[in-house]
DRENTIMI-741393 format. One record per residue: residue in one letter; y negated, x negated, z of N, C-alpha, C in turn. Coordinates in steps of 0.02 Angstrom, whole numbers, plus 50000, padded with zeros to 5 digits. Last residue first. Example, Ala and Ser with C-alpha at 12.3 -4.5 7.8 and 13.67 -1.06 7.14 Angstrom:
! DRENTIMI-741393
S501124935850354500534931650357499984935550394A502844934050390502254938550390501654934050390
//
This chain:
! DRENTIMI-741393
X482465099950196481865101750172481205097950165X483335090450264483425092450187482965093550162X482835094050385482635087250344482895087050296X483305106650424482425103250423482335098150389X484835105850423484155110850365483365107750376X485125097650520485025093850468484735100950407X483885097550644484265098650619484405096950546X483125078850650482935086150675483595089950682X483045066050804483195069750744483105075550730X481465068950845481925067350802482545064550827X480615072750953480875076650909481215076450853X480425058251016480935063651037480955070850991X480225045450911479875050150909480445056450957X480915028150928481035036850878480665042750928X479825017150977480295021850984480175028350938X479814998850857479385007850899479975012350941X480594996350768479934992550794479544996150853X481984990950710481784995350756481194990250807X482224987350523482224983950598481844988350654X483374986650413482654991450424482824987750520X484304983450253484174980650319483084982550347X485094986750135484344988850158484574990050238X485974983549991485884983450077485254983250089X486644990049853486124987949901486114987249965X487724986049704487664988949776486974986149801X488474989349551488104985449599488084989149642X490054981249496490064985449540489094982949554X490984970149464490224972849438490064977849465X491764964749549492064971449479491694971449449X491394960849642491614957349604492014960549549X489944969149670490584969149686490904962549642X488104962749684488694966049624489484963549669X486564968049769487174961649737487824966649697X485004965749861485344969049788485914964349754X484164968950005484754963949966485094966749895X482994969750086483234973150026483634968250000X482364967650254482734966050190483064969850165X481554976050335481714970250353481824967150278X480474990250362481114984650331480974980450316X480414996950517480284993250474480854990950443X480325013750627480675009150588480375002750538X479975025050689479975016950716480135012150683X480005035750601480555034350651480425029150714X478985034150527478695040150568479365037550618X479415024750438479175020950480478605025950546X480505031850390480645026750401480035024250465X479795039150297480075043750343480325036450397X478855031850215478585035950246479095038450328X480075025750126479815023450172479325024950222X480995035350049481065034050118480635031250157X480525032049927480615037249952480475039850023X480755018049909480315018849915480145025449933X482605021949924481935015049979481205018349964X482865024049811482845028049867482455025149924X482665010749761482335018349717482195023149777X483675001849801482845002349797482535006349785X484875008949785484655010649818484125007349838X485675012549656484855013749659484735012949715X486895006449660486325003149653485815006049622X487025010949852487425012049774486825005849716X487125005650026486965009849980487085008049892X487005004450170487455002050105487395005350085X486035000250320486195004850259486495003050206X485704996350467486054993750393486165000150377X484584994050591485084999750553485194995150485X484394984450732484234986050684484624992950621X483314983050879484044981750838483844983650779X482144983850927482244976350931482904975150888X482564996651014481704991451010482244986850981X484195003850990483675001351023483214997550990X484575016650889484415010650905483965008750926X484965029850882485265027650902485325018850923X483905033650781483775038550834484245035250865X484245029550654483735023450672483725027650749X485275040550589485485031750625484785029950664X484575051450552485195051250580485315044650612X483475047250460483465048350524484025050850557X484025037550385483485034450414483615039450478X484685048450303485155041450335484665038750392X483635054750223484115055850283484315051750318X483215041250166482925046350212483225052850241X483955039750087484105035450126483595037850164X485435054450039484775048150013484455044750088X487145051350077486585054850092486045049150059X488165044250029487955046049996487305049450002X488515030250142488685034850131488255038150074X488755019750258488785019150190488985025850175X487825014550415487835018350375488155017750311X487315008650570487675006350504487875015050477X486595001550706486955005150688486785005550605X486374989450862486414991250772486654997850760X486484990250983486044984750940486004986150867X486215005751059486445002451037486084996350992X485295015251113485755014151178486065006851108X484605026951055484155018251062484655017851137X485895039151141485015038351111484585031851124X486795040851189486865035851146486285035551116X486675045451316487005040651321487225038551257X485885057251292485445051951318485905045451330X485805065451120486135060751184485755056051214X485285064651014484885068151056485305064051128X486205060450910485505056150919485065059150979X487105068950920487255063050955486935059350963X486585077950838486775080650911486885071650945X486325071650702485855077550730485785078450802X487725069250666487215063950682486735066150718X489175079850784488725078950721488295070450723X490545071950840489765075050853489315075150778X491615062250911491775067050889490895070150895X491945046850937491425051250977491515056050922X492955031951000492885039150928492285041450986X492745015651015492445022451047492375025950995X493875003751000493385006750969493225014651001X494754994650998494534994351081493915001151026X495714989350876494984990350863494854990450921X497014988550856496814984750921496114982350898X497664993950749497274989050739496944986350784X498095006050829498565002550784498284998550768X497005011650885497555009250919497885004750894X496185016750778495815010650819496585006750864X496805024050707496655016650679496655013450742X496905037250823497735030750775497445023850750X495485036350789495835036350873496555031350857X495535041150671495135033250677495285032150754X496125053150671496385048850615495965042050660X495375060450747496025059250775496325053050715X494145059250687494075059250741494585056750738X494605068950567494605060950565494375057550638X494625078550644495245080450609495175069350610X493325081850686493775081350741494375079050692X491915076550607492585084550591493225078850650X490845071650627490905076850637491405079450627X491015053150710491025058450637491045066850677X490755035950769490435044750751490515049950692X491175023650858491485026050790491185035050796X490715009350901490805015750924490615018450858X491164990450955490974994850926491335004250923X490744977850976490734981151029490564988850978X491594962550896490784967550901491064973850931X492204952550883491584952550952491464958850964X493004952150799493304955250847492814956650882X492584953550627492204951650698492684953750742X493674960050539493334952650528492974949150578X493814969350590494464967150602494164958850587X492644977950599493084974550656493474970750645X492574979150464491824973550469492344971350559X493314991250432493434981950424493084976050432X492604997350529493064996750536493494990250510X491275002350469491274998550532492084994850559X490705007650359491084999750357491494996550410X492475018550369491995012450332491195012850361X493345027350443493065021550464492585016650430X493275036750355493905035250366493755027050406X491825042650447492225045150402492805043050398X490665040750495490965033550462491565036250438X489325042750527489565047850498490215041750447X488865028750606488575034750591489055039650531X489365016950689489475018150634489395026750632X488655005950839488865011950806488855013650738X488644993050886488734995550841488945002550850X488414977450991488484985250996488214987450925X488834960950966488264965450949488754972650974X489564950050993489504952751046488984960151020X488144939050891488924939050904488624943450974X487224946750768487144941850824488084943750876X487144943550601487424946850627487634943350723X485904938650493486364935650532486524943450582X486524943550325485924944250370486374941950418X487744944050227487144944850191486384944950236X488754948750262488744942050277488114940650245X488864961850267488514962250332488484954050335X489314965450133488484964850138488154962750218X490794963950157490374958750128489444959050140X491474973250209491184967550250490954962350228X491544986050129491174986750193490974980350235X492034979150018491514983250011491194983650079X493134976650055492904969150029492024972950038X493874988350085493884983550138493464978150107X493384997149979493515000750039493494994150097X493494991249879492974997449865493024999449928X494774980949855493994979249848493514986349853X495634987949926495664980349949494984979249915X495784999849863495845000049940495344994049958X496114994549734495334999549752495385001349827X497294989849730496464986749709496204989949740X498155001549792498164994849831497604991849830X497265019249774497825013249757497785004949795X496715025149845497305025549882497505019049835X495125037449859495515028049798495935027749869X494665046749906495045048549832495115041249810X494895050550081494565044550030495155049049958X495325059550167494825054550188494685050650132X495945074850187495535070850131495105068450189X497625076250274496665076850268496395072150229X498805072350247498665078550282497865080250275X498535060450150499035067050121499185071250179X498065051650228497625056450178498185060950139X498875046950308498325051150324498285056650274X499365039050230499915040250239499295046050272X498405030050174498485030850141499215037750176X497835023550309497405028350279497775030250204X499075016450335498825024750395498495027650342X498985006950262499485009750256499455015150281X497695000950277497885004350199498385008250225X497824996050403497514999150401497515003850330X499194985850393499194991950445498644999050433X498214976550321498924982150281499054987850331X497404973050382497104976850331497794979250316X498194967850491497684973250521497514977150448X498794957050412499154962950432498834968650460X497464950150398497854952350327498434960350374X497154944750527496854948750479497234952950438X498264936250545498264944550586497564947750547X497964927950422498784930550436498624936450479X496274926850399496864924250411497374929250429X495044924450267495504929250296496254925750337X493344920550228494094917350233494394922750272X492164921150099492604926450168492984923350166X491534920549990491454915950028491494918250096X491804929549917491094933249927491174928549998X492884926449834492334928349790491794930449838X493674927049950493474921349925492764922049899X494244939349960493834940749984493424932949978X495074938449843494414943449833494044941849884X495974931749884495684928249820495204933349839X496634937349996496394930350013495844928449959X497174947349915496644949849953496274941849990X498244938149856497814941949823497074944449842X498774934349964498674927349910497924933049880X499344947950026499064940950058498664939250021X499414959249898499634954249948499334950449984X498584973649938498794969749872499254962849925X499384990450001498814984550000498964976749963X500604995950000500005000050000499374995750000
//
């Protein structure tokens, strides 16, 4: 269910990643659930071995080698779904102190199995973004929080930046418009507290392009944010 050793050793090369032996078995342990999952609940439409190993695991831990990443960091992964990024970005950091957020209870229980079976130590939290940014035990409680998802990046802004402390920061992975959506965003961005930091623009080793938009927490999020998510659609 995941390409071999030699193979996934060569991809993650291409983006000057070394992988060792309990690595490699954490990523097969991890293809092998999410592929044995997803035939009770849609978590992902790429199952095959390539597109596991570069669109799913090379994808989520390459852009975070792209800014320094401070060892021991707190992370939360915002609407992270079958775990991406936050999940293979663990198996590559053990340090990072990290807490796993989705809304449908169903993957909740799917990333509870990951985290066990991959000796992730990882906090599921079952909650909308909307409800868990209001929390006073995860509200600017964390050093980072992370995003790859399809929402435009003013959403994303305010679902994540409501969960990071003065001084951390939010990653966003995003497609390759996502300078486009940047300038969109940047109004809503900096009503959050927010600044950006860096715009990174790079290509998969498929060709694939992608963006990282690294935004740094300058202020506190405003207590009426987050809103619901009909208010900020609108």
């Amino acid at each position: 269910m995941l390409t071999s050793k030699n193979d996934l050793s060569a991809l993650f090369a291409e983006g000057n990643m070394d992988i060792t032996d309990s690595q490699y078995e954490s990523f097969a342990t991890y293809a092998k659930l999410l592929v044995e999952w997803n035939e009770k609940i849609n978590l992902t439409a790429i199952t095959d071995p390539e597109g596991i190993a570069l669109k799913h695991f090379y994808d989520s831990v390459y852009p975070f080698t792209l800014f320094e990443l401070p060892k021991g960091v707190s992370l939360i992964d915002v609407g992270t779904g079958a775990g991406f990024p936050s999940c293979p970005l663990k198996i590559m950091r053990d340090d990072i102190r990290l807490t796993l957020l989705d809304s449908l209870n169903k993957r909740i229980k799917f990333l509870e199995t990951l985290s066990e079976e991959c000796a992730l130590d990882a906090v599921c939290i079952h909650s909308r973004a909307e409800d868990g940014g209001k929390r006073a035990d995860l509200r600017e409680s964390f050093d980072m929080a992370c995003a790859r998802a399809v929402a435009p990046m003013y959403i994303l802004s305010e679902y994540c930046l409501p969960f990071v402390r003065i001084g951390g920061a939010f990653a966003a992975l995003k497609g390759s418009n996502g300078a486009e959506e940047l300038d969109e965003a940047k109004p809503a961005i900096k009503r959050l507290g927010g600044e950006v930091e860096k715009v990174e623009e790079y290509t998969l080793p498929n060709g694939d392009g992608r963006t990282l938009i690294l935004v740094r927490k300058t202020a506190p999020t405003p207590a009426k944010y987050p809103r619901p998510k009909a208010k900020i659609t609108k």
